[in-house]
C-alpha positions as CSV (number, residue, x, y, z in Angstrom):
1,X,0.0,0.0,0.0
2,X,1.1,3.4,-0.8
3,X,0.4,6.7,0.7
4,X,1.0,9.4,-0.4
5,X,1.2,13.1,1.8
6,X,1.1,16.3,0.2
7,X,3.0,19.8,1.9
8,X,3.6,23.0,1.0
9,X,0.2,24.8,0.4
10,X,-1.0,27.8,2.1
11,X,-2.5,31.8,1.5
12,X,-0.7,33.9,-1.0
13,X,-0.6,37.0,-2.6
14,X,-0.9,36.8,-6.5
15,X,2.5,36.9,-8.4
16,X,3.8,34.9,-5.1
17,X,5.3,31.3,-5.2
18,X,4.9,28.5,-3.2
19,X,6.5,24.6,-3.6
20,X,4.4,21.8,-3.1
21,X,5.7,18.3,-2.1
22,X,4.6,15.1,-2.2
23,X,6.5,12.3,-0.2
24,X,5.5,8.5,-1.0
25,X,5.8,5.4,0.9
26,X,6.1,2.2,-0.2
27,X,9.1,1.0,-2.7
28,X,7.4,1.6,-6.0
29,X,7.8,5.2,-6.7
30,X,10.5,4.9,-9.2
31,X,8.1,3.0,-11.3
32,X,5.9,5.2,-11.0
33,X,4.3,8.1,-13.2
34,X,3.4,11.4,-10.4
35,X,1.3,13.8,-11.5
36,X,-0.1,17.0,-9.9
37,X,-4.3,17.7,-10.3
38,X,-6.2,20.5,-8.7
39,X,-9.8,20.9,-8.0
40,X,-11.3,24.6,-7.7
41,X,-14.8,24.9,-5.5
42,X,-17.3,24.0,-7.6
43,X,-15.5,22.6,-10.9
44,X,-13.7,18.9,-12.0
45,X,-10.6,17.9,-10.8
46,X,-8.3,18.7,-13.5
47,X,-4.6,17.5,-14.4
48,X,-2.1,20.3,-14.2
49,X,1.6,18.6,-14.2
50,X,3.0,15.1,-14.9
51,X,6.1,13.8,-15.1
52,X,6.8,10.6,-16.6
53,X,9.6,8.7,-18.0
54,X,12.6,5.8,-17.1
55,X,14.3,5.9,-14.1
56,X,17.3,3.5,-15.1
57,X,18.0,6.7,-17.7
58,X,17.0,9.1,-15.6
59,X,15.2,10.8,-18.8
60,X,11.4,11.8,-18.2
61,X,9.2,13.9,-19.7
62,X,6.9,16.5,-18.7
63,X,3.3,17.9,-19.6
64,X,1.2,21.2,-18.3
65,X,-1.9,22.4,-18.9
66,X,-1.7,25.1,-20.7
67,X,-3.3,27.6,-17.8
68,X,-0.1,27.3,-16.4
69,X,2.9,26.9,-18.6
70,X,5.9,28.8,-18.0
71,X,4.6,29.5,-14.4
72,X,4.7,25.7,-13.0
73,X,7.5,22.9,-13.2
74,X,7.1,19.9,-11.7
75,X,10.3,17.8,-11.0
76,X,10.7,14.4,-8.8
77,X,13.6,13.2,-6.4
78,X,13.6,9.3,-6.7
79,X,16.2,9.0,-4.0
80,X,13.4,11.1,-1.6
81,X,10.4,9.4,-3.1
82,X,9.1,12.6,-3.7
83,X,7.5,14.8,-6.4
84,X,7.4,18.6,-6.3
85,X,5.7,21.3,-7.8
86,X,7.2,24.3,-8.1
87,X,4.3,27.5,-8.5
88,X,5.6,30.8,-9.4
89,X,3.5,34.2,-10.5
90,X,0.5,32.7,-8.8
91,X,-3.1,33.5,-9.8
92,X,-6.2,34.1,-7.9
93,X,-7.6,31.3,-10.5
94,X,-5.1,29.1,-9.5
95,X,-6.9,28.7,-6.1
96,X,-7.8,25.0,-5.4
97,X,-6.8,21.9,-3.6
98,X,-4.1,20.5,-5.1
99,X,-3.6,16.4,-5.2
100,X,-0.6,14.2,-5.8
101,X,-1.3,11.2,-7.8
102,X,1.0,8.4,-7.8
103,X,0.0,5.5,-10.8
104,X,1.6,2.7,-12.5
105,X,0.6,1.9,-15.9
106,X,1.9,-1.5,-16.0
107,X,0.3,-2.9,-13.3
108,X,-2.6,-0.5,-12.8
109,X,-1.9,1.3,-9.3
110,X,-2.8,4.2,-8.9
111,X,-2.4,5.9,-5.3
112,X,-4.1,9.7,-4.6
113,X,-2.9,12.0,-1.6
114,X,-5.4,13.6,0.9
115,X,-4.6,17.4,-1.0
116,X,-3.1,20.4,0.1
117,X,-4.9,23.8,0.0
118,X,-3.1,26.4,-2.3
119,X,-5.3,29.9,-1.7
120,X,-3.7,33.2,-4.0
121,X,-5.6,36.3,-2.7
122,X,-5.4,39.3,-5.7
């Protein structure tokens, strides 16, 4: 069983930054593609960051949606079993809880984290 336990969220003024973490358990996280999703009051949970790729090469690959391109980068420490997300020139409509997902595609796991409130006052 995995769990995963997100940090780093808090009240901000916008154009502010703030670094999320999310630290795993469990010895799959190398194997594992992380992504960051957010959910606003009152709309979807939506997919803002991933990071996948090979951890024997050390070569991944990243995605954002486009909301928040050249603002976010998301980055992972395999020796810390833990993803980051790294938020600069925050928005007021990038308020939301923000979750960590943790999912394997080759043997179907998929692990969320409880969230972490991210709150940009304008």
């Amino acid at each position: 069983q995995v769990q995963l336990v997100e940090s780093g969220g808090g009240l901000v003024q916008a154009g502010g930054s703030l670094r999320l973490s999310c630290a795993a358990s469990g010895s799959i996280f190398t194997l594992a593609d992380m992504a960051w999703y957010r959910q606003a009051p009152g709309k979807q949970r939506e997919l803002v960051a991933r990071i996948t790729g090979n951890y024997l090469t050390e070569r991944y690959i990243t995605n954002y949606v486009d909301s928040v391109k050249g603002r976010f980068t998301i980055s992972r420490d395999n020796a810390k079993n833990t993803v980051y997300l790294q938020m600069n020139n925050l928005k007021p409509e990038d308020t939301a809880v923000y979750y960590c997902n943790l999912a394997v595609p080759a043997s179907g796991e998929d692990y969320w984290g409880k969230g972490t409130l991210v709150t940009v006052s304008s």
